[in-house]
C-alpha positions as CSV (number, residue, x, y, z in Angstrom):
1,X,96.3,-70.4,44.1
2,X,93.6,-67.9,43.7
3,X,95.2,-66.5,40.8
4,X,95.6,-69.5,39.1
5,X,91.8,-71.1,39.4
6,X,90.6,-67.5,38.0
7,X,92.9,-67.9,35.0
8,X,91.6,-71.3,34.6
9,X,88.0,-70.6,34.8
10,X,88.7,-67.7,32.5
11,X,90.4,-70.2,29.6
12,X,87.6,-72.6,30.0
13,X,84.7,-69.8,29.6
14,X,86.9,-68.5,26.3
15,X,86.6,-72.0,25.0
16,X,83.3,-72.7,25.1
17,X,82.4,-69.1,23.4
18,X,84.3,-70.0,20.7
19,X,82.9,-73.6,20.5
20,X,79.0,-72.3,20.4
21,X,78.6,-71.8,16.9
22,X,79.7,-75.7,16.6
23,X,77.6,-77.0,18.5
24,X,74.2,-76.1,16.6
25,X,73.5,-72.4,16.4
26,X,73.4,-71.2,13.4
27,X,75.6,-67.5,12.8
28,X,73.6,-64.5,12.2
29,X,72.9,-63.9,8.4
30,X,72.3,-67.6,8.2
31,X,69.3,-69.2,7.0
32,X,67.9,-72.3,6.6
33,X,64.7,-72.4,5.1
34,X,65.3,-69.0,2.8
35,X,64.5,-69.4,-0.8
36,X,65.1,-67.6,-3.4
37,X,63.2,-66.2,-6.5
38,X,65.2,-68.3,-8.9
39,X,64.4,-71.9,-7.8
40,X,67.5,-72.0,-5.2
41,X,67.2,-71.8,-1.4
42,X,69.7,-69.0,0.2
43,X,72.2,-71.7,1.0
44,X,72.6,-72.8,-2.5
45,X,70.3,-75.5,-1.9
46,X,67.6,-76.4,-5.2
47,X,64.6,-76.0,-4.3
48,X,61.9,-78.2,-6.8
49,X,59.2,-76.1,-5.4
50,X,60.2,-73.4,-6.6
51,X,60.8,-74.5,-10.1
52,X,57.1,-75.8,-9.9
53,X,55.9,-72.4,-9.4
54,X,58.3,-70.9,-11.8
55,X,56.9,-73.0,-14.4
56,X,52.8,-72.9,-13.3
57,X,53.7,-68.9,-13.9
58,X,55.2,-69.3,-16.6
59,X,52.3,-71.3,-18.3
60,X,49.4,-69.2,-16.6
61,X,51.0,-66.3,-17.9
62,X,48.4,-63.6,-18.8
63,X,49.6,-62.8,-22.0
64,X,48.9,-67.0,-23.5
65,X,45.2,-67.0,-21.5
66,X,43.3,-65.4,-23.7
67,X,44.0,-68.0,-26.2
68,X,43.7,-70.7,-24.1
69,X,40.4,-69.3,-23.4
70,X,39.0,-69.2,-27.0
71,X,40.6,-72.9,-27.6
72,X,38.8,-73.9,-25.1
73,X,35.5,-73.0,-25.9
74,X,36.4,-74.0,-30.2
75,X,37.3,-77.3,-28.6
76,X,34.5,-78.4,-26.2
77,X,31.6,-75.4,-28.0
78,X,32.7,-75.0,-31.6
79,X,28.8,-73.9,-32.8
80,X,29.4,-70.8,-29.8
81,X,31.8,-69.5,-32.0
82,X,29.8,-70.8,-35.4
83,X,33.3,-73.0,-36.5
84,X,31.4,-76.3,-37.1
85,X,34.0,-76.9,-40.1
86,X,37.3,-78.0,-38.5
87,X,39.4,-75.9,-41.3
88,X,37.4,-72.9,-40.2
89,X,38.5,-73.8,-36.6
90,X,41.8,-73.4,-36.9
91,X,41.6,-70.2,-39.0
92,X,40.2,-68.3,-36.7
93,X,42.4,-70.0,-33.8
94,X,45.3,-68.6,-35.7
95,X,43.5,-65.2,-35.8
96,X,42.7,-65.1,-32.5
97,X,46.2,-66.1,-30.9
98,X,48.0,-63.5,-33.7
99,X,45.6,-60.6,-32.1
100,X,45.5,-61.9,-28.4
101,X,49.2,-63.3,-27.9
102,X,51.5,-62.2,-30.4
103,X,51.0,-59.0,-31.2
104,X,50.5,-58.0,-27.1
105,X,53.6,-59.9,-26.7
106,X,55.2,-58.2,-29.1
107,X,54.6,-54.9,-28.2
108,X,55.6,-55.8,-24.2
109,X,58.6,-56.9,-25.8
110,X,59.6,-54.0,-27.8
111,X,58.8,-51.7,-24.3
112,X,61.9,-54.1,-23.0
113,X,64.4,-53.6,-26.0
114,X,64.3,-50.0,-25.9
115,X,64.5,-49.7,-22.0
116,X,61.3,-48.8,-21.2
117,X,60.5,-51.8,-19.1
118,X,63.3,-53.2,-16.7
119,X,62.2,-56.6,-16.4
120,X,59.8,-59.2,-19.1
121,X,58.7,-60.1,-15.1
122,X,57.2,-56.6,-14.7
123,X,58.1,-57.3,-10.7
124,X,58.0,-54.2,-9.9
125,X,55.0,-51.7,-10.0
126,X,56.5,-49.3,-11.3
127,X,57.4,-51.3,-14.8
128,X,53.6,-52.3,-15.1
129,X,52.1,-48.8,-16.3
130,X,53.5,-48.6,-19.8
131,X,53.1,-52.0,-21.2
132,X,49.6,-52.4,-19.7
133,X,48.6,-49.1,-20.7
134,X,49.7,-50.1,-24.3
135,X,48.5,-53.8,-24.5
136,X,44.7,-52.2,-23.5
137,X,44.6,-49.9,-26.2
138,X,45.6,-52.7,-28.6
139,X,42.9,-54.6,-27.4
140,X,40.0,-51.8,-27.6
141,X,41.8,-51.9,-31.4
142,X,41.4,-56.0,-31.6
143,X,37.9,-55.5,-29.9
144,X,36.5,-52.9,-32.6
145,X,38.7,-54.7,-35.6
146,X,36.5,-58.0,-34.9
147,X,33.1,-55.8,-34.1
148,X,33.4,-54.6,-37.7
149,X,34.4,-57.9,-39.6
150,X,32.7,-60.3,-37.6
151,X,29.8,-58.9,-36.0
152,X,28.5,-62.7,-37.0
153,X,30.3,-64.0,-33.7
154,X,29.1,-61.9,-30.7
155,X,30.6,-64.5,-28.0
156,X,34.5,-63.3,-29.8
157,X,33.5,-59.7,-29.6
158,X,31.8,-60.3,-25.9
159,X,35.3,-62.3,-25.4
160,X,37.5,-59.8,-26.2
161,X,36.0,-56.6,-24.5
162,X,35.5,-58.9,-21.1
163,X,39.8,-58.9,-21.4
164,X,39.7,-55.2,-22.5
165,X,38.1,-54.7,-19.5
166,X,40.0,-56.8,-16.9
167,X,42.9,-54.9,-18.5
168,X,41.7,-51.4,-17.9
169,X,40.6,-52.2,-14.1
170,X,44.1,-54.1,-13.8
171,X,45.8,-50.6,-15.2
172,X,44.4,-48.3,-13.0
173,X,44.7,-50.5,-9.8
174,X,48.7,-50.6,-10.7
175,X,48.9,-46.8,-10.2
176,X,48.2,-47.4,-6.8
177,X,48.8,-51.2,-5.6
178,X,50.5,-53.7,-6.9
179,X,47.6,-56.5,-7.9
180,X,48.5,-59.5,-9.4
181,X,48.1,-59.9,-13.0
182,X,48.4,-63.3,-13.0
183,X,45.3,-63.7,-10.7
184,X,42.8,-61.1,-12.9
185,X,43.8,-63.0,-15.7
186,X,43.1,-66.4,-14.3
187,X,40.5,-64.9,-12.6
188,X,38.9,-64.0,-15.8
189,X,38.7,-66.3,-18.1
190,X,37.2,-68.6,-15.3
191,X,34.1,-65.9,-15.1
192,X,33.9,-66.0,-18.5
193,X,33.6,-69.4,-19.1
194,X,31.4,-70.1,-15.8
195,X,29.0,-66.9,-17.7
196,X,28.7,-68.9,-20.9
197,X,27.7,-72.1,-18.8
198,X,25.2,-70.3,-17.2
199,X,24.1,-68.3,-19.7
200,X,24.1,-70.6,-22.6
201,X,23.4,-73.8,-20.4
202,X,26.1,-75.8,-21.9
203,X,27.3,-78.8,-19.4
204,X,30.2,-79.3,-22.5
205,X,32.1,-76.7,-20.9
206,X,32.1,-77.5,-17.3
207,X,34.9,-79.9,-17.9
208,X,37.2,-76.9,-19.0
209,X,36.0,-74.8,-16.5
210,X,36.8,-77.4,-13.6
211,X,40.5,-77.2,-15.7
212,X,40.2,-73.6,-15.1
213,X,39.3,-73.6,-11.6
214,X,42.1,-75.9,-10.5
215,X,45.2,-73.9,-12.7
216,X,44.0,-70.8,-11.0
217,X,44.4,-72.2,-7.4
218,X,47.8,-73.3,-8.6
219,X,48.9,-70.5,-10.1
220,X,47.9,-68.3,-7.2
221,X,50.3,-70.9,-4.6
222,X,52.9,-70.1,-7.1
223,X,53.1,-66.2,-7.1
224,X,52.4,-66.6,-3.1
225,X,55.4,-69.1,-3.0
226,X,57.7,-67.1,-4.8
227,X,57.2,-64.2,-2.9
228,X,55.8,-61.8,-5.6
229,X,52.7,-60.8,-4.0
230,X,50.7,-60.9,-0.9
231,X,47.8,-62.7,-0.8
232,X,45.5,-59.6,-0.6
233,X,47.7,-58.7,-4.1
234,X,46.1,-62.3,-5.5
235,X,43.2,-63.2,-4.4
236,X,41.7,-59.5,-5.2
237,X,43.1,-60.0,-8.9
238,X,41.2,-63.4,-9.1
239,X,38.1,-62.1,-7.8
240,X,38.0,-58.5,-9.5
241,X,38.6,-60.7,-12.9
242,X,36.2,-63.3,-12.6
243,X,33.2,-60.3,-11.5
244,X,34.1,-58.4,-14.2
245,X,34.0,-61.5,-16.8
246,X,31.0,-63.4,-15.6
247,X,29.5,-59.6,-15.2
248,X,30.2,-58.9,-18.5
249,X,28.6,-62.2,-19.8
250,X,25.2,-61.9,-18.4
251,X,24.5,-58.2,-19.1
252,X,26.0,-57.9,-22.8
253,X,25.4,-61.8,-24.5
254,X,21.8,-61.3,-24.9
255,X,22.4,-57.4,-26.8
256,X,25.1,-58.3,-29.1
């Protein structure tokens, strides 16, 4: 009798082992609230959060702020930029986006067709030295070009070393720490349009830069959310970039 009540308690304890895993707890190298980079959770699960943030980077991308910074000011402060004349608007709108979008773009592109870039994401650090290295020296190039043929326009010229300078600083940070691009960049053209409504006292652009304001907060939830920086990584890139562009503002408008 002994015998058989130990092999019966010993059947029962097998069978409830091998029910546990039913019965709620998950298996190890399960997860249910993982998510991944690519809008999907671990479990194969969409995640619309992360298609949000996916597409608030996409859109806040450095590369297109620039541009969205000088159509700003040609929309709400034409006479900053001396483009009363709606045809002369759009001229130098085309100008500007050619100098500031598509030929960075293009050049961050070419790194990526011949190998020298793994990724258009630039994820890692390491892929960041190269193409940032190169799009700052075409934008010294841009900043001079415009110096030369329109010295007429100082807020352009002021416009376009304030990026030339966010660039450099962003550059030479990525040697040693990964700061987030997408926060300088944010971070700058918010200081820059805050200088020019302090400096210039216009209340037209406070509407834009209350725009500005709330893109960067969501921009900076979506490189937290998806996991590509820390927020150390972001909220020092917003910060650095919005010194150096309101800096930049105040002490150079009134020489140029």
């Amino acid at each position: 009798m002994n015998q058989s009540e130990h092999s019966i308690r010993q059947n029962a304890a097998e069978d409830s082992t091998s029910k546990a895993p039913e019965n709620g707890t998950p298996q190890s190298g399960t997860s249910e609230t993982g998510m991944s980079d690519t809008g999907t959770s671990e479990n194969g699960k969409s995640d619309p959060l992360a298609a949000v943030a996916w597409v608030l980077s996409f859109l806040m991308h450095p590369l297109p702020l620039p541009s969205l910074m000088f159509g700003l000011v040609l929309i709400f402060a034409p006479e900053l930029m001396l483009a009363g004349n709606l045809e002369i608007r759009w001229r130098l709108m085309a100008l500007l986006f050619l100098a500031t979008f598509a030929l960075p773009g293009l050049s961050v592109l070419t790194l990526r067709l011949f190998g020298n870039i793994s990724s258009l994401t630039m994820t890692r650090r390491e892929d960041r030295r190269v193409p940032f290295l190169f799009v700052s020296a075409i934008y010294l190039v841009i900043s001079l070009f415009f110096y030369k043929i329109f010295p007429q326009i100082p807020f352009v010229i002021l416009g376009l070393l304030s990026i030339t300078a966010c660039l450099l600083v962003l550059t030479i940070i990525s040697l040693f720490w990964k700061i987030s691009a997408h926060g300088i960049a944010a971070g700058g053209v918010t200081g820059f349009i805050a200088g020019l409504v302090v400096h210039c006292n216009n209340q037209e652009l406070v509407y834009p830069l209350a725009i500005l304001l709330i893109l960067s907060g969501a921009v900076m939830w979506a490189r937290l959310y998806l996991n590509h920086h820390t927020p150390p990584e972001v909220w020092t890139g917003w910060f650095a970039g919005f010194s150096i562009c309101i800096s930049m503002v105040m002490l150079l408008y009134p020489i140029l």
